[in-house]
DRENTORKOL-3810 file (N, C-alpha, C; in nm, 4 decimals):
REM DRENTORKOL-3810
@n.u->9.9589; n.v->7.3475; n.w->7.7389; ca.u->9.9295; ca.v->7.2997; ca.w->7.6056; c.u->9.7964; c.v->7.3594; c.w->7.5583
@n.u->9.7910; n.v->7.3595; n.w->7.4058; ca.u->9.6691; ca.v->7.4425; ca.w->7.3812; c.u->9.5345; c.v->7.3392; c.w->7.3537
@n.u->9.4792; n.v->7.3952; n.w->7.3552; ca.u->9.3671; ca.v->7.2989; ca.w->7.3113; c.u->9.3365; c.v->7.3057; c.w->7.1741
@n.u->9.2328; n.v->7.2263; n.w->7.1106; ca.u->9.2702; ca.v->7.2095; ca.w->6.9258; c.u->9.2349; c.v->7.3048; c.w->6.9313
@n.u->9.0891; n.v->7.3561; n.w->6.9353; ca.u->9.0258; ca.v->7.5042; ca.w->6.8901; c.u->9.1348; c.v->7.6099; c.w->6.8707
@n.u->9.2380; n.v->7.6412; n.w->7.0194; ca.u->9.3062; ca.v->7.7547; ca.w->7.0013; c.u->9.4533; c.v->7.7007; c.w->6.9191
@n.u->9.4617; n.v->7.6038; n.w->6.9258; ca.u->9.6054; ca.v->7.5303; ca.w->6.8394; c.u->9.5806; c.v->7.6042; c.w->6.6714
@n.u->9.4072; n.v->7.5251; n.w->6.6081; ca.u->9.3686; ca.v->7.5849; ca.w->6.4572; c.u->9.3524; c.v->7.7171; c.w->6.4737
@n.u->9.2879; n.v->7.8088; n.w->6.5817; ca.u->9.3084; ca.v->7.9522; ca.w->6.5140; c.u->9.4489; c.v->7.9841; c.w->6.5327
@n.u->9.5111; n.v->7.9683; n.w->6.5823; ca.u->9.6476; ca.v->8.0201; ca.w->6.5662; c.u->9.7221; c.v->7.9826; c.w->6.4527
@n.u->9.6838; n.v->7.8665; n.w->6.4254; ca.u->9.7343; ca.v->7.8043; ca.w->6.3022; c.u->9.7217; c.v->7.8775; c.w->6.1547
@n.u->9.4975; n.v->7.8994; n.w->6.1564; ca.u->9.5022; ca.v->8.0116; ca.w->6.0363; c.u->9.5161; c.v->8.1645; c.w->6.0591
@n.u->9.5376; n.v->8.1759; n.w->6.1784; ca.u->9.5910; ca.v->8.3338; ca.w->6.2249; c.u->9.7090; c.v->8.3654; c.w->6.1140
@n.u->9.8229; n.v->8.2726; n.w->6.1160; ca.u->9.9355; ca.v->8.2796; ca.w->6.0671; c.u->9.9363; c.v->8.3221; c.w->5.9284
@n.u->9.8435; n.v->8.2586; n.w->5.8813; ca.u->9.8315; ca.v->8.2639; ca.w->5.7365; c.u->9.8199; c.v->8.3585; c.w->5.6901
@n.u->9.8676; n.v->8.3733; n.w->5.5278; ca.u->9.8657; ca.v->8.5206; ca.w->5.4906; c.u->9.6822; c.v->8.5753; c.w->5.4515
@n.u->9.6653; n.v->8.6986; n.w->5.4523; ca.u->9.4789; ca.v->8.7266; ca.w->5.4285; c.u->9.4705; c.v->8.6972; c.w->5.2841
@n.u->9.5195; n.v->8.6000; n.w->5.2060; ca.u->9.4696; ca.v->8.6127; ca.w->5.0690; c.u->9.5148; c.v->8.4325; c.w->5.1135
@n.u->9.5171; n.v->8.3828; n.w->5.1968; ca.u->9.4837; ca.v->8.2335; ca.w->5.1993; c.u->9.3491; c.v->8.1446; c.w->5.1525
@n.u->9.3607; n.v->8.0719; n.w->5.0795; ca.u->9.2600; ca.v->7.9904; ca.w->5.0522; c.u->9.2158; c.v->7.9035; c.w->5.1362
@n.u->9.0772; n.v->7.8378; n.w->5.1425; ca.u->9.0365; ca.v->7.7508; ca.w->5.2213; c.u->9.1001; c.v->7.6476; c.w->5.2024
@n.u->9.1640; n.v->7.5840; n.w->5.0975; ca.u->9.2776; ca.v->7.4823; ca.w->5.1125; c.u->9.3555; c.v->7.4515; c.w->5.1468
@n.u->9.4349; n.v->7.6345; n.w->5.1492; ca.u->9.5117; ca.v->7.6655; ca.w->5.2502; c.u->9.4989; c.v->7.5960; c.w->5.4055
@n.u->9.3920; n.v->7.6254; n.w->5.4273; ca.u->9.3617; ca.v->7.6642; ca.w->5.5675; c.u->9.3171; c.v->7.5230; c.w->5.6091
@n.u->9.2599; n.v->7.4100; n.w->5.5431; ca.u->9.2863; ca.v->7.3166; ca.w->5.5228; c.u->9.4035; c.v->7.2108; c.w->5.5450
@n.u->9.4849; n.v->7.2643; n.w->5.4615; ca.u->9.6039; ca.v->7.1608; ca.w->5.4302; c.u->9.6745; c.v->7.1912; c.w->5.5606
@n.u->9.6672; n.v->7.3331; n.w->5.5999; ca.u->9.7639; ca.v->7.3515; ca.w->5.7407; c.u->9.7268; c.v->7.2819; c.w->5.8693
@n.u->9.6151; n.v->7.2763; n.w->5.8925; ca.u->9.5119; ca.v->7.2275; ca.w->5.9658; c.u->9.5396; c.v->7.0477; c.w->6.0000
@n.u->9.5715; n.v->6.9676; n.w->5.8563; ca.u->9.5893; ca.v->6.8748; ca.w->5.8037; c.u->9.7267; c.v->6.8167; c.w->5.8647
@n.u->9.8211; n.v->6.9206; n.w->5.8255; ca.u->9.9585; ca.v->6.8596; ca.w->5.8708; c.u->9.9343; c.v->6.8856; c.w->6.0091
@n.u->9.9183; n.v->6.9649; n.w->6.1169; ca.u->9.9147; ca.v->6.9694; ca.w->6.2462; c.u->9.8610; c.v->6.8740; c.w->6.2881
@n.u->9.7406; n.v->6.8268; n.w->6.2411; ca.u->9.6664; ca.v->6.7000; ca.w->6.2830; c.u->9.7911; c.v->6.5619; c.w->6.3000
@n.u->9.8510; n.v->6.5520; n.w->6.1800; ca.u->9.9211; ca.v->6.4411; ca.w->6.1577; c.u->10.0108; c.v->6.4558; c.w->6.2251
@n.u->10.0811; n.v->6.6169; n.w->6.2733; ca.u->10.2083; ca.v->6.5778; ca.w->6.3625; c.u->10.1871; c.v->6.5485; c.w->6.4538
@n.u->10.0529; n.v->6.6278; n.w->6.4976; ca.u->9.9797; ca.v->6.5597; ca.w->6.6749; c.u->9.9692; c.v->6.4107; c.w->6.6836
@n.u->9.8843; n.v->6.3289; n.w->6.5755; ca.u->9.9304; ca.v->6.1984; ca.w->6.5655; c.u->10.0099; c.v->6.1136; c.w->6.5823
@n.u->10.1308; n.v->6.1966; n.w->6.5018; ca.u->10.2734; ca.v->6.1109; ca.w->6.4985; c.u->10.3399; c.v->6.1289; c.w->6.6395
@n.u->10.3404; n.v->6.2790; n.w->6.6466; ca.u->10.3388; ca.v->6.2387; ca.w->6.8161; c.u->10.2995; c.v->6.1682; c.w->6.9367
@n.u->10.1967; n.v->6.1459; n.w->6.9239; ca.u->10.1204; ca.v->6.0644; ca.w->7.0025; c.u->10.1568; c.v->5.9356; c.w->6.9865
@n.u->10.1822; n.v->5.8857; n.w->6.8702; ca.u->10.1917; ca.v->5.7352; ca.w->6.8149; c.u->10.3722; c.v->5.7419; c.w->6.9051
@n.u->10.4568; n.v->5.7977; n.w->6.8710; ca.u->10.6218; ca.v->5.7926; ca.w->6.9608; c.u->10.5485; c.v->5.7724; c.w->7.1362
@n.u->10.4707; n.v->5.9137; n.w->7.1594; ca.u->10.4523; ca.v->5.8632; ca.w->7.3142; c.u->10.4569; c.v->5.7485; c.w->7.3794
@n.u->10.2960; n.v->5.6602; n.w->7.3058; ca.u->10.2674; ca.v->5.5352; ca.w->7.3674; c.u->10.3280; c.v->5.4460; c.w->7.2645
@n.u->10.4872; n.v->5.4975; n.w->7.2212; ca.u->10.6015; ca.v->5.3407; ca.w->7.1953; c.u->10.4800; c.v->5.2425; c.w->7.0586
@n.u->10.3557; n.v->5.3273; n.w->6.9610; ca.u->10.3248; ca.v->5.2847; ca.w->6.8381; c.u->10.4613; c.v->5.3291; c.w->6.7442
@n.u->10.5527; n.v->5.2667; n.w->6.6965; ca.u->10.6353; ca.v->5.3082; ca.w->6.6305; c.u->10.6800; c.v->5.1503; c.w->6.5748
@n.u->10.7425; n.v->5.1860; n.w->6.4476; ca.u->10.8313; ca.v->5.1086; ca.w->6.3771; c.u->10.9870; c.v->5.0971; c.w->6.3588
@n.u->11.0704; n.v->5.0239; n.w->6.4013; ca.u->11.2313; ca.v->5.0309; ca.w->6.3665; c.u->11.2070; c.v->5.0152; c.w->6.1866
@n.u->11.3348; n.v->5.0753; n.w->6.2011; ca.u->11.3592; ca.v->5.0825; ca.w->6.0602; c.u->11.3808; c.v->4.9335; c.w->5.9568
@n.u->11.4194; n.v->4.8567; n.w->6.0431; ca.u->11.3879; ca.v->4.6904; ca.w->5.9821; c.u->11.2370; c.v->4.6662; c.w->5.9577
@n.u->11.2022; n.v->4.7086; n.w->6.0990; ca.u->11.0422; ca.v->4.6247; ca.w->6.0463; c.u->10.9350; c.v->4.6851; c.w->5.9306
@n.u->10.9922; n.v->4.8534; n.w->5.9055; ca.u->10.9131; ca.v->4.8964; ca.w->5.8249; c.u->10.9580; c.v->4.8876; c.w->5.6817
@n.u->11.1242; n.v->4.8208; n.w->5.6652; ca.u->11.1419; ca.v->4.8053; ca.w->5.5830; c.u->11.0479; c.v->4.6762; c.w->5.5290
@n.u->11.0184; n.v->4.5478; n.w->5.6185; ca.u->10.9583; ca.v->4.4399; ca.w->5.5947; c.u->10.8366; c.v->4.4877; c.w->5.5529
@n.u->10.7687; n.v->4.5531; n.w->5.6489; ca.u->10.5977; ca.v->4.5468; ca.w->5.5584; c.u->10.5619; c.v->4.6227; c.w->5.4229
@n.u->10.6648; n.v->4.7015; n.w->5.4355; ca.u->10.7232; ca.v->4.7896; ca.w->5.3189; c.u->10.7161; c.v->4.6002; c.w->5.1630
@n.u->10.7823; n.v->4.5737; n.w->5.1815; ca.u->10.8547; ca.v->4.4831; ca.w->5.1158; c.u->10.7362; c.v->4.3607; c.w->5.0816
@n.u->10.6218; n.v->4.3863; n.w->5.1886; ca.u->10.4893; ca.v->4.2321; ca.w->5.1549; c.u->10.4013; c.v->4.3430; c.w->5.0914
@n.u->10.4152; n.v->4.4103; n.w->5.0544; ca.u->10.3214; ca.v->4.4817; ca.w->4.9586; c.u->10.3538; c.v->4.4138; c.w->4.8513
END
């Protein structure tokens, strides 16, 4: 597995050379969150689809 450092340059490696820092940003951004969301399935943080319909619903 990579470590973040080499996970983000590879990440804005990809990018085309006329990428913006928002770019480079926003990509940066979603990887973060899938690492998250991953992490959250690992250690069983997750919601069934009932219960998120409920907290969904006390808003």
């Amino acid at each position: 597995m990579q470590n973040l450092k080499q996970e983000a340059i590879q990440a804005i490696s990809t990018l085309p050379d006329n990428a913006t820092i928002e770019d480079m940003m926003y990509r940066l951004y979603v990887i973060d969150k899938i690492n998250r969301g991953r992490a959250a399935v690992k250690n069983g943080k997750t919601l069934t689809v009932d219960e998120l319909k409920r907290e969904v619903q006390s808003w």
